[in-house]
C-alpha distance (Angstrom), angle and dihedral (degrees) to the residues before:
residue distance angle dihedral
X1 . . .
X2 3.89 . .
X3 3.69 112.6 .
X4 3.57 120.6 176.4
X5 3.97 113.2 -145.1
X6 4.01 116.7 -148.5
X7 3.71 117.3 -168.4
X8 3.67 95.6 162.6
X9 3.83 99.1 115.0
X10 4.14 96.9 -171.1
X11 3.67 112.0 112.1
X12 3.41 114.0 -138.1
X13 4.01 92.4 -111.7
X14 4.01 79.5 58.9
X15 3.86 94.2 55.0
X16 3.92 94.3 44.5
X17 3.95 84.1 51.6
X18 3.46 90.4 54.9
X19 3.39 96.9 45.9
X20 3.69 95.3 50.9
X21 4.16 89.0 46.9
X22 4.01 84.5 54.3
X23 4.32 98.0 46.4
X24 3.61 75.6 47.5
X25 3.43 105.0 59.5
X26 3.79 94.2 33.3
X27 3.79 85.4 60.6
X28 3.51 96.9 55.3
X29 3.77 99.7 40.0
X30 3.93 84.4 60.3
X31 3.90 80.0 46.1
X32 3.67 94.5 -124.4
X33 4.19 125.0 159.0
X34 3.48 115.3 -136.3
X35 3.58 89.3 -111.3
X36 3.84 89.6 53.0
X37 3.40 86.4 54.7
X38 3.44 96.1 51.0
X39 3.66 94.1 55.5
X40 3.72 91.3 54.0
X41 3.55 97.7 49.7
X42 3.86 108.1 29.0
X43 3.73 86.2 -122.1
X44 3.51 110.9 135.3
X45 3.86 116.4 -113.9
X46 3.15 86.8 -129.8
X47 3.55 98.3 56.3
X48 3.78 92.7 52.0
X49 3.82 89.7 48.5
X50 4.35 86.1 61.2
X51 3.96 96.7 42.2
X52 4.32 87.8 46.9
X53 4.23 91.5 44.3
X54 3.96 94.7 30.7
X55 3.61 111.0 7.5
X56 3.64 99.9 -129.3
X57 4.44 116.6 137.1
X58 3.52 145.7 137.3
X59 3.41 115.1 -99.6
X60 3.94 85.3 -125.8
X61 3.79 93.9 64.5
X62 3.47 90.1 38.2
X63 3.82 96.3 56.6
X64 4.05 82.1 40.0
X65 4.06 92.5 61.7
X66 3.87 94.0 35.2
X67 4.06 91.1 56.3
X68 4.01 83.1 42.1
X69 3.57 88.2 58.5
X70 3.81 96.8 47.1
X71 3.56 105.5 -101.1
X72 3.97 107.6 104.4
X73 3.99 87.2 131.2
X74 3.73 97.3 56.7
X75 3.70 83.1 47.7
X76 4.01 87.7 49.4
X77 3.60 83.7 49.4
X78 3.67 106.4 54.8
X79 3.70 116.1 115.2
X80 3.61 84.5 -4.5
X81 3.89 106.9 137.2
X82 4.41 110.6 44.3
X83 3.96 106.8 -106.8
X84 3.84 121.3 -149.2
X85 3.92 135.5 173.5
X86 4.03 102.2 -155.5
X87 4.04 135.2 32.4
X88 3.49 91.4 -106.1
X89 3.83 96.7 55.3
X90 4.16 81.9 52.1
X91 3.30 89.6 47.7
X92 4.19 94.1 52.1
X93 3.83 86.3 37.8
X94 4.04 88.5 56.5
X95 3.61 100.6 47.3
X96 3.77 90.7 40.6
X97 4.13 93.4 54.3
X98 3.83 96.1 104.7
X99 4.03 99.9 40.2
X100 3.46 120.9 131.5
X101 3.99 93.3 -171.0
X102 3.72 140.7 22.8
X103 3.58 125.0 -111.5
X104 3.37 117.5 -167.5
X105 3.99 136.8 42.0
X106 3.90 117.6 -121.0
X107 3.64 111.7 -80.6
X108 4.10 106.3 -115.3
């Protein structure tokens, strides 16, 4: 029986929060207005004012303000390498590398 185990305890509203804090403070470090921002990126100011107040974005204009801000290989990067908590999910993970498709539905 395959189980897979999650002990991450961030709910994805948590992680988009995060992420928004972060752009955020990358922004203003670089001391960039929204509307500066905007320019550089073609994202909408505001569209960057929502994802700062209530973290809500396409990925597009995400991606767009991340590369803005200099960090198109940590988005390259992201989910990048396979992650796995027991042998057997390396195991899976290695003989899976070079599928095009899935196979199987979770296990319940």
């Amino acid at each position: 029986m395959n189980l897979i185990y999650n002990f991450d305890l961030d709910t994805p509203d948590e992680l988009l929060e995060i992420l928004a804090k972060n752009l955020q403070q990358r922004r203003l470090e670089k001391g960039l207005s929204r509307n500066a921002l905007s320019k550089l990126s073609g994202v909408p100011t505001p569209t960057i004012a929502k994802f700062e107040q209530k973290h809500t974005i396409s990925l597009a204009a995400f991606v767009s303000m991340a590369k803005t801000l200099g960090y198109s290989k940590d988005i390259k990067e992201l989910l990048s390498r396979p992650l796995y908590n027991t042998m057997e999910e390396l195991e899976t993970i290695n003989r899976n590398k070079n599928r095009k498709r899935g196979r199987n539905e979770m296990d319940r």
